[in-house]
KEDOTOR-977695 format. One line per 10 residues: for each residue z, y, x of C-alpha. Coordinates in Angstrom, 1 decimal, always signed. Each point is the difference from the previous one (the first is absolute). Example, Ala and Ser with C-alpha at 12.3 -4.5 7.8 and 13.67 -1.06 7.14 Angstrom:
KEDOTOR-977695
+7.8:-4.5:+12.3 | -0.7:+3.4:+1.4
end
This chain:
KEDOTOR-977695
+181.3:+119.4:+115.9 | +0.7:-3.2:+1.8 | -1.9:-2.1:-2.9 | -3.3:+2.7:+1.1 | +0.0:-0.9:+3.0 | +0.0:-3.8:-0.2 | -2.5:+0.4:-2.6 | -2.2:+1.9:+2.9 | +1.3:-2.3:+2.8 | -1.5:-2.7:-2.5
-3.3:+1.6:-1.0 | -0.3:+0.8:+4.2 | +0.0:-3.9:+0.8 | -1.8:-0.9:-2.9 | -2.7:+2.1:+1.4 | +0.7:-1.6:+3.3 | -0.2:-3.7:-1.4 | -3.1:+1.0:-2.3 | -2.2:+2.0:+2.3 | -1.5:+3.2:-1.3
-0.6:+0.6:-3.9 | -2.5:+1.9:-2.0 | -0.4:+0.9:-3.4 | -1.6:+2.1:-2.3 | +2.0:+2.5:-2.1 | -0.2:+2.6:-2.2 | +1.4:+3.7:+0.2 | +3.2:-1.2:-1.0 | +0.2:-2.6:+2.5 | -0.6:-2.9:-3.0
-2.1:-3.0:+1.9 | -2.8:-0.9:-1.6 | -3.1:-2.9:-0.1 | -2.7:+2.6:-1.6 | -1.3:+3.3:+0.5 | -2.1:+2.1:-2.0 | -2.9:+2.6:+1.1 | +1.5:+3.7:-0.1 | -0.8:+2.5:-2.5 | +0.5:+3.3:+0.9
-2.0:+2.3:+2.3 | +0.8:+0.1:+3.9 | +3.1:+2.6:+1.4 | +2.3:+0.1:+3.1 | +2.8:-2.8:+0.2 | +2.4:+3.3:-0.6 | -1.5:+1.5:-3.3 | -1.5:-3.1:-1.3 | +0.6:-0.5:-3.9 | +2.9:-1.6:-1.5
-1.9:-2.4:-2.1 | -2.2:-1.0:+3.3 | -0.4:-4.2:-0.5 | +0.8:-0.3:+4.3 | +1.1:-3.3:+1.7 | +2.3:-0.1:+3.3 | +0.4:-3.2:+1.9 | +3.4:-0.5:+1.5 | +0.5:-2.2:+3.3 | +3.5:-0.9:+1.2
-0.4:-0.9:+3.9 | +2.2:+0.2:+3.0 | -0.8:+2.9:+2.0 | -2.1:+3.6:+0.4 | -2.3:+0.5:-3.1 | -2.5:-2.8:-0.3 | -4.0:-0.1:-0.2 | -1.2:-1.1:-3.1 | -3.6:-0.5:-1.0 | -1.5:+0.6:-3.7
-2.6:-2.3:-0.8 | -2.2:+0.6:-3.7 | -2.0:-3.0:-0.9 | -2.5:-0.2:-3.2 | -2.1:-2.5:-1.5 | -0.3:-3.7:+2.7 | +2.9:+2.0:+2.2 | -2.7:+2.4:+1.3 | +2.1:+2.7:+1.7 | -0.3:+3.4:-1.3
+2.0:+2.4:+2.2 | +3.1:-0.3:+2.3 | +3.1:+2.3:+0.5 | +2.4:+0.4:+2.4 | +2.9:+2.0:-1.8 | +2.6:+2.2:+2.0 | +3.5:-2.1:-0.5 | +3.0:+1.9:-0.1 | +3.8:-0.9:-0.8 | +0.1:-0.9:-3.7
+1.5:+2.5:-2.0 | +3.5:-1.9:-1.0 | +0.6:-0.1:+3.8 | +0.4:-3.5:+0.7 | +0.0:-1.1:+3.7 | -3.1:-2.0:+0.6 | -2.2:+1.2:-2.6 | -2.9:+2.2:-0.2 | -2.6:+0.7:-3.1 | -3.4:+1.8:+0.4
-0.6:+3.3:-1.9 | -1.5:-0.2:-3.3 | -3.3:-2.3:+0.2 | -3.0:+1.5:-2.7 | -1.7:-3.1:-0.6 | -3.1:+1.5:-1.3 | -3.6:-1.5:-1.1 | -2.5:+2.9:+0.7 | -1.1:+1.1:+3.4 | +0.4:+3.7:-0.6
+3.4:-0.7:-1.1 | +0.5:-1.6:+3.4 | -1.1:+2.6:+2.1 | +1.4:+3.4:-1.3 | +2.2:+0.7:+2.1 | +3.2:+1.1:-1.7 | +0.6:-3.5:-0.1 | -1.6:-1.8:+3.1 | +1.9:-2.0:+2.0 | +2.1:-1.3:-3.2
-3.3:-1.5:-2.3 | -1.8:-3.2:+0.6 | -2.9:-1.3:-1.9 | +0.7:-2.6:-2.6 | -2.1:-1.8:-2.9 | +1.1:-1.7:-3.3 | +1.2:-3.7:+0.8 | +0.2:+0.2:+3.7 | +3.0:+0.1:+2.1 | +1.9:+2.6:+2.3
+1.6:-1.6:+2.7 | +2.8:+1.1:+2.5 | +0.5:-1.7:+3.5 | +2.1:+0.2:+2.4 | -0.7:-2.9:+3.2 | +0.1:-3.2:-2.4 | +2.1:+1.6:-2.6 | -2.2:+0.7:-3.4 | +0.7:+1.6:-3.6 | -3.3:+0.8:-2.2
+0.1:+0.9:-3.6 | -2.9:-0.3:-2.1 | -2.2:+3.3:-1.6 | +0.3:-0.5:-3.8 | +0.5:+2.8:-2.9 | +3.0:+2.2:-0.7 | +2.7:-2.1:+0.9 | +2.3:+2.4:-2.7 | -1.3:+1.4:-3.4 | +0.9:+0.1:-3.6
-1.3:-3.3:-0.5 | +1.2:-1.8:+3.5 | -1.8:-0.6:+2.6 | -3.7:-0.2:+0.1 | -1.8:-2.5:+1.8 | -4.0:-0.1:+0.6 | -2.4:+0.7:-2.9 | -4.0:+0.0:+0.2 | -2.2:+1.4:-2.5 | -3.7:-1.1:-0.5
-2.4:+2.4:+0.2 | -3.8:+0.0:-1.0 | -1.8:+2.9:+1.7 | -3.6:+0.3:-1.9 | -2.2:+2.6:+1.9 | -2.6:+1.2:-2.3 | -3.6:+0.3:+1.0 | -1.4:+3.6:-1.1 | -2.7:-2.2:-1.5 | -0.7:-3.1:-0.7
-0.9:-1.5:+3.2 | +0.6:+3.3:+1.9 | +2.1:+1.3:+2.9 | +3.6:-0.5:-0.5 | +2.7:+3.2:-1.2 | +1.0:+0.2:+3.3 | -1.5:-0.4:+3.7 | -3.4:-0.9:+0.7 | +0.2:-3.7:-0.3 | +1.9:-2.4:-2.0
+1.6:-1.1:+3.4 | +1.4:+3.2:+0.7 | +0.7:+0.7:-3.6 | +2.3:-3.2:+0.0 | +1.6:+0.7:+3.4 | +1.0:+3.6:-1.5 | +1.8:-1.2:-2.8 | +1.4:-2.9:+1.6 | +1.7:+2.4:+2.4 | +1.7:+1.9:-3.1
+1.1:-3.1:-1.2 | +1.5:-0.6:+3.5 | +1.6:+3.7:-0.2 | +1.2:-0.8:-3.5 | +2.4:-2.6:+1.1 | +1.0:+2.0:+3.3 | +1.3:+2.7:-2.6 | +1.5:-3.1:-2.5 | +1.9:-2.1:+2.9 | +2.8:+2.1:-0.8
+0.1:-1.4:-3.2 | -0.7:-3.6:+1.0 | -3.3:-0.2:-1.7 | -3.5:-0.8:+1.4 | -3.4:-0.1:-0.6 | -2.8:-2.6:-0.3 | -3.2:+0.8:-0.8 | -3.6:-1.2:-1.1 | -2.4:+2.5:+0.7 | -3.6:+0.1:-1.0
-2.9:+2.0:-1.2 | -1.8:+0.1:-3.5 | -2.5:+1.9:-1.9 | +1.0:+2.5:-3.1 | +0.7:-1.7:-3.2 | -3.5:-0.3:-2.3 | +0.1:+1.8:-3.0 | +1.1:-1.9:-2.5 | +3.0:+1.4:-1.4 | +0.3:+2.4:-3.1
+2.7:+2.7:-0.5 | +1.1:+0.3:-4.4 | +1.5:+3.6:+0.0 | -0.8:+0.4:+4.1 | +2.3:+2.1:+1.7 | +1.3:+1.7:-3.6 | +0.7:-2.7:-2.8 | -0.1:+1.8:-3.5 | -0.5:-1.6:-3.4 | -3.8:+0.2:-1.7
-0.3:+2.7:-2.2 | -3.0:-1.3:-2.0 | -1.2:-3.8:-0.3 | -2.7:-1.0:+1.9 | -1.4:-2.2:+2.9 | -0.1:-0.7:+3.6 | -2.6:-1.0:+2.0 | +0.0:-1.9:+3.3 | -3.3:-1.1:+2.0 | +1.1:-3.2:+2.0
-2.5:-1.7:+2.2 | -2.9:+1.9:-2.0 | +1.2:-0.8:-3.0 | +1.3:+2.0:-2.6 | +3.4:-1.0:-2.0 | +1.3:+2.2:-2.8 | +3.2:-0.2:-2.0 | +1.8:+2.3:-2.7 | +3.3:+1.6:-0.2 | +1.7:+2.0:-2.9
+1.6:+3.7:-0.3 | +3.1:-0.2:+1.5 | -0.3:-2.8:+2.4 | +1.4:+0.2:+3.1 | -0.9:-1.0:+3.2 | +1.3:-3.6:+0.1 | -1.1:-1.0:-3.5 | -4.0:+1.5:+0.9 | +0.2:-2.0:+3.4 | +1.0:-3.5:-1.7
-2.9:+0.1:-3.0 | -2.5:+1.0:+3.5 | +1.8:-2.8:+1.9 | -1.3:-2.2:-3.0 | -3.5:+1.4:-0.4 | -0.4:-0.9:+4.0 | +1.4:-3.7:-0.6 | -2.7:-0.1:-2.6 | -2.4:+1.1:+2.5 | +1.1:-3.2:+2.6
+1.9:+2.0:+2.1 | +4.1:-0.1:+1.3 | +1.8:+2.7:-0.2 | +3.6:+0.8:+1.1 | +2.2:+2.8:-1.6 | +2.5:+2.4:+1.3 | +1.6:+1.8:-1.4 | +1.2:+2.7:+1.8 | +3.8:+2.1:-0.2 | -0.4:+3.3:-1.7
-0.5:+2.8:+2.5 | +1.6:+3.6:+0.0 | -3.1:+1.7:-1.3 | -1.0:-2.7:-2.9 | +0.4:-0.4:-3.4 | -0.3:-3.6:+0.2 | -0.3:-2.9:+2.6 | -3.2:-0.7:+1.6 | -1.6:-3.4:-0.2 | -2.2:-1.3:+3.0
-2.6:-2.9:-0.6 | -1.0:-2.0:+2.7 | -3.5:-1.8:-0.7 | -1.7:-3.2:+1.5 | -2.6:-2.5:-0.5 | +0.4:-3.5:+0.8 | +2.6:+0.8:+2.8 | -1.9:+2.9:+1.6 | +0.6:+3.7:-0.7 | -2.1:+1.5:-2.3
-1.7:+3.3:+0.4 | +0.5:+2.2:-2.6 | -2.4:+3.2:+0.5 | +0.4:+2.2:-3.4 | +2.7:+0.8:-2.2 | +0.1:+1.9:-3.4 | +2.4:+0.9:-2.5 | -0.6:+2.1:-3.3 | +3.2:+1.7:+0.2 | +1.1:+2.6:+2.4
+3.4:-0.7:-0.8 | -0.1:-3.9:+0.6 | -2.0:+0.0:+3.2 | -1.3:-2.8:+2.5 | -1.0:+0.0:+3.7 | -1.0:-2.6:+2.3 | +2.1:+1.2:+3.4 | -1.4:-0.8:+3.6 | +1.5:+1.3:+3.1 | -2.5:+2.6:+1.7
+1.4:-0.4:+3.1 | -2.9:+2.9:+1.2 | +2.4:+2.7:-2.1 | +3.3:-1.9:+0.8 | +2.3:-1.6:-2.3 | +1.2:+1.7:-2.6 | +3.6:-0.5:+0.1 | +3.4:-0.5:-2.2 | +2.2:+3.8:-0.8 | +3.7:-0.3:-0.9
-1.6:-0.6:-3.2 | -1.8:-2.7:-0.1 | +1.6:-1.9:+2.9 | +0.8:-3.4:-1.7 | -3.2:-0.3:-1.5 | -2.2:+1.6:+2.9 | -3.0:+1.2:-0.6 | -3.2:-1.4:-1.4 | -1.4:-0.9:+3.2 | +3.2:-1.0:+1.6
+0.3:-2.8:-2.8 | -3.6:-1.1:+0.4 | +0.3:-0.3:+3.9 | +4.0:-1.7:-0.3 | -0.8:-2.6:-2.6 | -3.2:-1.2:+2.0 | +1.1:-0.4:+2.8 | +4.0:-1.4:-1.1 | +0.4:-3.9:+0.8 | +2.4:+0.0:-3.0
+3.1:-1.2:+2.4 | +2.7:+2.2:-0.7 | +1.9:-0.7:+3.2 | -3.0:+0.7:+2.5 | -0.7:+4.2:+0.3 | -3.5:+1.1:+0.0 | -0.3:+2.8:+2.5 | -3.5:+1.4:-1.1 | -1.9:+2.4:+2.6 | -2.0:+2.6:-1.3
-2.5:+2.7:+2.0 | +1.9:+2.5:-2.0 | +1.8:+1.9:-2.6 | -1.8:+2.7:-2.5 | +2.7:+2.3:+1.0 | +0.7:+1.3:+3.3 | +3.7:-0.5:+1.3 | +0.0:-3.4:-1.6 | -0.2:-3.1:+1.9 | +2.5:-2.8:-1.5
+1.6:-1.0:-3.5 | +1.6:-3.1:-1.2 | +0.2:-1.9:-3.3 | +3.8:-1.3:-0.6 | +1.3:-2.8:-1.7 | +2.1:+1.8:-2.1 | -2.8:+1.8:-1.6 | -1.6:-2.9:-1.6 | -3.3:+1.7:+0.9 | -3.1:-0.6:+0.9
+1.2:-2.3:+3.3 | +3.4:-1.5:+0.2 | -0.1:+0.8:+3.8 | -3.5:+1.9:+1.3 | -0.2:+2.7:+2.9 | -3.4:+1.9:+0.4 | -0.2:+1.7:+3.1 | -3.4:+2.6:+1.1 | -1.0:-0.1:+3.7 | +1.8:+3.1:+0.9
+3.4:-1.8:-0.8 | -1.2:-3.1:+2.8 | -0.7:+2.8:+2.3 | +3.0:+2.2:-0.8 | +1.8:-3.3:+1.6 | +3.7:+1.4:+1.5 | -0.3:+3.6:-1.1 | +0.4:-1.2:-3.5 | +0.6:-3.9:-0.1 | -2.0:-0.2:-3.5
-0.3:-3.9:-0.2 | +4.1:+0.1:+0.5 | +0.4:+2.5:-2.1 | -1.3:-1.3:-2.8 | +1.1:-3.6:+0.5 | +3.2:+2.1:-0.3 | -0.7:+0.8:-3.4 | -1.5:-3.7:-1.3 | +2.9:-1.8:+1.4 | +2.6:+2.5:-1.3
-1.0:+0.5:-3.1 | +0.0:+3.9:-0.1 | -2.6:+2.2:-0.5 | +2.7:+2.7:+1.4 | +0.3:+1.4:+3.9 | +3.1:+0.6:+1.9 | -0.8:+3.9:-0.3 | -0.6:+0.3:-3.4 | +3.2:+1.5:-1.2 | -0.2:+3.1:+2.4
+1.3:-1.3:+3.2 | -2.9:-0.5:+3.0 | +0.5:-3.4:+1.9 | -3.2:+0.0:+2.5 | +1.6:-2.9:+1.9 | -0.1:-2.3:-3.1 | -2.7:-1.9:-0.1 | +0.4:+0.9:-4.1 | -0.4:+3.3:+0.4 | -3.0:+1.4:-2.0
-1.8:+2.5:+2.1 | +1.2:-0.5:+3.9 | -2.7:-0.5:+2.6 | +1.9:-0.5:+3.2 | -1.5:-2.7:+2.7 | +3.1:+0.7:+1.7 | +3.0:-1.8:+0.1 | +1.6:+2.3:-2.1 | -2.8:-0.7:-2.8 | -0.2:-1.6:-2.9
+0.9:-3.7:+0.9 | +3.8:-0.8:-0.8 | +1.4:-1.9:-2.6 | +3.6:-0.1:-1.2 | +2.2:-3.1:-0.7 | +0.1:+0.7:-3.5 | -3.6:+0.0:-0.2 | -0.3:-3.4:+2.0 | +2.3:-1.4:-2.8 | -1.8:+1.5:-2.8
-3.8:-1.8:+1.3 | +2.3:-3.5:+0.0 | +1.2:+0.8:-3.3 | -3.2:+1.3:-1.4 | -2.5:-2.1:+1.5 | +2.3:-2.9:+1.6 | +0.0:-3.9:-0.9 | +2.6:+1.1:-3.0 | -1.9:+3.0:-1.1 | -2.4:-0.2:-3.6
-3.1:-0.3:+2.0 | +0.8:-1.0:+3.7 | -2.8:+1.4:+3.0 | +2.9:-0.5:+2.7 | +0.4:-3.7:+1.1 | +2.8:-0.6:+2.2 | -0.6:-2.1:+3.0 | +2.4:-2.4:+2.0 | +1.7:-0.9:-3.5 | -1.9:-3.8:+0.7
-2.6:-1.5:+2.6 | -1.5:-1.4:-3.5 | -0.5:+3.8:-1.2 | -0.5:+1.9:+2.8 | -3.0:-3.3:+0.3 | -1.5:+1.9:-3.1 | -0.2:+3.3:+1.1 | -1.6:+0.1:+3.1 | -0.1:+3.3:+2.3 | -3.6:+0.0:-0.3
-2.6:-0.9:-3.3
end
């Protein structure tokens, strides 16, 4: 007993000699240099979840409770929000020492203001800094990723994205909104909501955004959406800029060997082609092969195909954006389908690292208004999102762009629901549509460190750089293009 009390006697006048002290803790009462954004929806200080990611700051003063101020700060120290939490005597009951209930630090504004938790949240972004004052006494702690998960902390990631609107025709109005303008300032704000939702995982978004016109016509489909071995030989015929180019296959060809002897009947001709040969879908007897034609750098147009077999047959795919993309089933997912490829491998900048977020005026079917193409697959894109103008509009009932970022920097074609179990406040859940804050917008830890595994600096094929490692990196991947 008498050691105790010296040991407070001597924490007293060190508080005395010091002046007041603040610090940042977590639930347990462990200080700590870093915070991370929460992840899990709002709820009373009394019934809020065990696994709730909360920060306290503790203050040891002389005296009644003090004030203390919560200052958030983002990007050049522009303040975002201020708190002022209720103190109350810390819970080990130490003279002298108070902590503030549990503080949400969150990154959306309708997390902010629901008010189960008002009064205890404060605004925060990735890479800023929440700071606690009290007079000229100061303790911040800076906003990075999960600062515990199976793969220790996380700091800050940012993935590239190139957002391609597509024009409904060439030189036509824009998949979404009436102007390009408008278009652009749409998507951009979905890129924007995107990272709101991923600043629980530490990970941002950059992105180049921009409009284009539908891909020309100048790619042919061996076996199109079915690939099946020729019953009977015969010939294929393929008119390319007006001119007809012919070439022969045998009985029992399959797709890939009739697209290589066309590939060198076009060559003939003077023109380039590129081959692809697509994985096997569901449906097929054999893998698809795509061609992709030009002449002298410039895509050619390719405006009649023939084939004298049913069995091995030949299309030339266009998206016909005035019926809406036809679009990939269970079965045909890692391929896609015909048009998909055509419209993915014109528009792809062939960087493996940078994630084309393609914008679409719609779907063929009804209900359907994202889908992503995973590395994993080894399919048509290593890392491809297309997207219709109802999924842009859909915004916080649905968070599509998220969504399916989820799903390309994962790796999984899967949803948090798909065993049976509804989770409508994932932001993986398949069919929520929620624009509360109980909607489909939360991410676990495990899934944080799964996207750093999967598409990390380490990972096969890395789309998440991680920034603050070096001033000479974080110099090559700017915040903006």
């Amino acid at each position: 007993m008498r050691r105790v009390v010296l040991a407070a006697l001597t924490l007293a006048t060190s508080a005395r000699s010091a002046g007041p002290q603040l610090e940042w803790i977590t639930d347990d009462g462990a200080p700590v240099t870093r915070v991370d954004v929460v992840r899990t929806p709002p709820a009373e200080e009394a019934s809020r979840p065990a696994d709730e990611n909360s920060y306290r700051v503790r203050a040891r003063v002389e005296g009644p409770a003090p004030v203390v101020r919560l200052r958030s700060t983002g990007e050049r120290r522009a303040e975002l929000g201020t708190l002022l939490p209720t103190m109350t005597p810390c819970r080990g009951g130490v003279a002298g020492c108070y902590e503030s209930a549990p503080i949400r630090l969150v990154a959306d504004a309708a997390d902010l203001a629901h008010p189960a938790s008002r009064g205890r949240s404060i605004e925060v972004s990735l890479g800023g800094e929440i700071e606690a004052t009290l007079g000229d006494t100061r303790a911040s702690a800076r906003v990075l990723g999960p600062r515990v998960s199976p793969i220790g902390p996380l700091g800050l990631h940012v993935a590239r994205l190139r957002a391609l609107i597509v024009r409904q025709s060439p030189g036509g109005a824009p998949a979404l909104g009436a102007t390009v303008d408008s278009a652009v300032k749409q998507v951009r704000r979905q890129v924007a909501r995107a990272t709101t939702v991923w600043a629980s995982c530490g990970i941002s978004f950059v992105a180049e955004i921009s409009a284009v016109d539908p891909p020309p016509a100048d790619v042919v489909a061996l076996g199109c959406e079915i690939g099946a071995r020729a019953a009977r030989a015969g010939s294929l015929a393929v008119v390319v800029d007006g001119a007809r180019v012919t070439s022969a296959f045998a009985a029992g060809d399959d797709p890939r060997a009739a697209a290589r002897k066309l590939s060198s009947a076009l060559a003939a001709a003077g023109l380039t082609v590129e081959l692809f040969d697509n994985r096997r879908s569901g449906q097929s007897g054999e893998p698809t092969v795509d061609l992709r034609v030009r002449r002298a750098g410039r895509a050619a147009v390719i405006s009649r195909v023939e084939s004298t077999d049913d069995a091995l047959s030949i299309c030339a795919p266009t998206p016909d954006f005035a019926r809406g993309l036809p679009h990939f089933t269970d079965a045909d997912a890692v391929p896609g389908t015909m048009s998909e490829r055509a419209l993915l491998r014109a528009l792809d900048d062939g960087d493996p690292s940078t994630i084309e977020v393609v914008i679409v005026p719609s779907f063929a079917t009804a209900g359907r208004i994202g889908e992503s193409f995973i590395p994993s697959d080894d399919g048509t894109a290593t890392r491809a999102i297309l997207e219709d103008r109802a999924g842009v509009r859909a915004d916080a009932v649905s968070f599509a762009l998220a969504h399916e970022l989820g799903h390309v920097l994962l790796d999984v074609p899967g949803h948090a629901d798909d065993h049976g179990v509804d989770a409508p406040t994932r932001l993986m859940d398949s069919d929520a549509a929620d624009p509360s804050v109980f909607g489909p917008r939360r991410l676990t830890v495990d899934e944080c460190a799964r996207a750093v595994r999967a598409s990390g600096p380490g990972s096969r094929s890395p789309a998440l750089r991680e920034v603050g490692r070096s001033a000479a990196a974080d110099a090559r991947w700017p915040r903006k293009f």
